[in-house]
Every structure is written in C-alpha cells, then in structure tokens.
C-alpha positions in Angstrom: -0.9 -17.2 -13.2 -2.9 -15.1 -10.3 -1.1 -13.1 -8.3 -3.1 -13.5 -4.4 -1.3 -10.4 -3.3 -3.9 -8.1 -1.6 -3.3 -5.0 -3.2 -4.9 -2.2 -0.7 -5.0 0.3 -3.1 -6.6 -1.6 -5.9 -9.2 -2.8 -3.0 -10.2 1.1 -2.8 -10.0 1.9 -6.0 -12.4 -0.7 -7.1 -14.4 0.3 -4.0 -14.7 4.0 -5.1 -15.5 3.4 -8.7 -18.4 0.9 -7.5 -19.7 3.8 -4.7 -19.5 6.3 -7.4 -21.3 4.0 -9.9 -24.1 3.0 -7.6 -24.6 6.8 -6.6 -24.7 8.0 -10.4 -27.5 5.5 -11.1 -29.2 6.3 -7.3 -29.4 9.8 -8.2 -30.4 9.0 -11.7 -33.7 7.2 -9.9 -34.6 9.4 -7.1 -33.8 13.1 -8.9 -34.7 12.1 -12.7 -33.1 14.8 -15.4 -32.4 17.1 -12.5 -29.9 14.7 -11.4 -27.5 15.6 -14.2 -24.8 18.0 -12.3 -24.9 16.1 -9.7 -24.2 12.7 -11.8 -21.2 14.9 -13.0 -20.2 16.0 -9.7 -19.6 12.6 -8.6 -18.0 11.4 -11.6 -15.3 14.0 -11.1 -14.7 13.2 -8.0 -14.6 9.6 -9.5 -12.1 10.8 -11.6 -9.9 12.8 -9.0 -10.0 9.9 -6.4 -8.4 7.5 -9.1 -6.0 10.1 -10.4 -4.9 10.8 -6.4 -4.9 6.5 -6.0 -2.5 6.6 -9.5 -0.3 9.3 -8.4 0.0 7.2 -4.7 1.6 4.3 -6.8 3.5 6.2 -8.5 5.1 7.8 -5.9 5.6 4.7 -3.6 7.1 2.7 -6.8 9.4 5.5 -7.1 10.3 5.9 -3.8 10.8 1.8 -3.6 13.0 2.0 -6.5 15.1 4.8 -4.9 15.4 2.5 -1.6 16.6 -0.3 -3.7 18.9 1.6 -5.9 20.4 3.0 -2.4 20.7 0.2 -0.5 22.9 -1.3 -3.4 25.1 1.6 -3.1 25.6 1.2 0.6 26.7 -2.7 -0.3 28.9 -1.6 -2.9 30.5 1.1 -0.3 30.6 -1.6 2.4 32.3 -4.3 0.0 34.5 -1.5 -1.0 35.5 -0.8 2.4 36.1 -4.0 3.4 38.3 -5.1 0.0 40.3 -1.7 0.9 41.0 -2.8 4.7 41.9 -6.2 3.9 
C-alpha cells in the first residue's frame, strides 16, 4: 500500500538528482568533450548532496529513537513513583 506521507527530504533529493541530471546533459550540449570535468564536477556534488540528505536521516531517526526510548524511561520513573507513594 502507498504511503501519502510527503517526505521533504525525499522531495529534494529527487529534486537535486533531476537538477544535476538535466545540467550533466546541458553541459554535455552546449560545451561538447570540453564538458567532461565539469560533468564530473556536478556529479560529485550529486553525490555529496545525497550523502549530506542520507546522513540528515540518519541522524533525525536516531535522534527520534532516542526521544522515544527516553520518554519511556520518564513513564517508567513516573509509574514508579507513583506505585512507591501509594
């Protein structure tokens, strides 16, 4: 089943694979073979942008994960503090 979640992320990295795309093959028509380090100029920054977009997910999964995992500390405190009062 489809998820219809926008996914912000995913929107720019589709977005920046498509920009670097249409630049390789615009640069490919105006410059000819002299277009060739500049082709691989922009795919490395291809590459870099989706390694920084991967290494964002990462981090925010993580850090999710870490809110979760203390919040359910917290309610175990609290619902160990309030057993202990009673």
């Amino acid at each position: 089943m489809l998820s219809h979640h926008y996914d912000r992320s995913r929107a720019i990295a589709v977005a920046s694979q498509a920009a670097g795309l249409i630049a390789i093959v615009a640069l490919e028509t105006w410059l000819g073979d002299a277009a060739r380090p500049w082709q691989g100029l922009v795919f490395a920054l291809m590459l870099a942008f989706g390694l920084g977009l991967a290494l964002r997910s990462y981090y925010l999964k993580q850090k999710a994960r870490r809110d979760r995992e203390r919040a359910g500390r917290e309610r175990a405190r609290k619902a160990s503090d309030t057993w202990m009062s009673d």
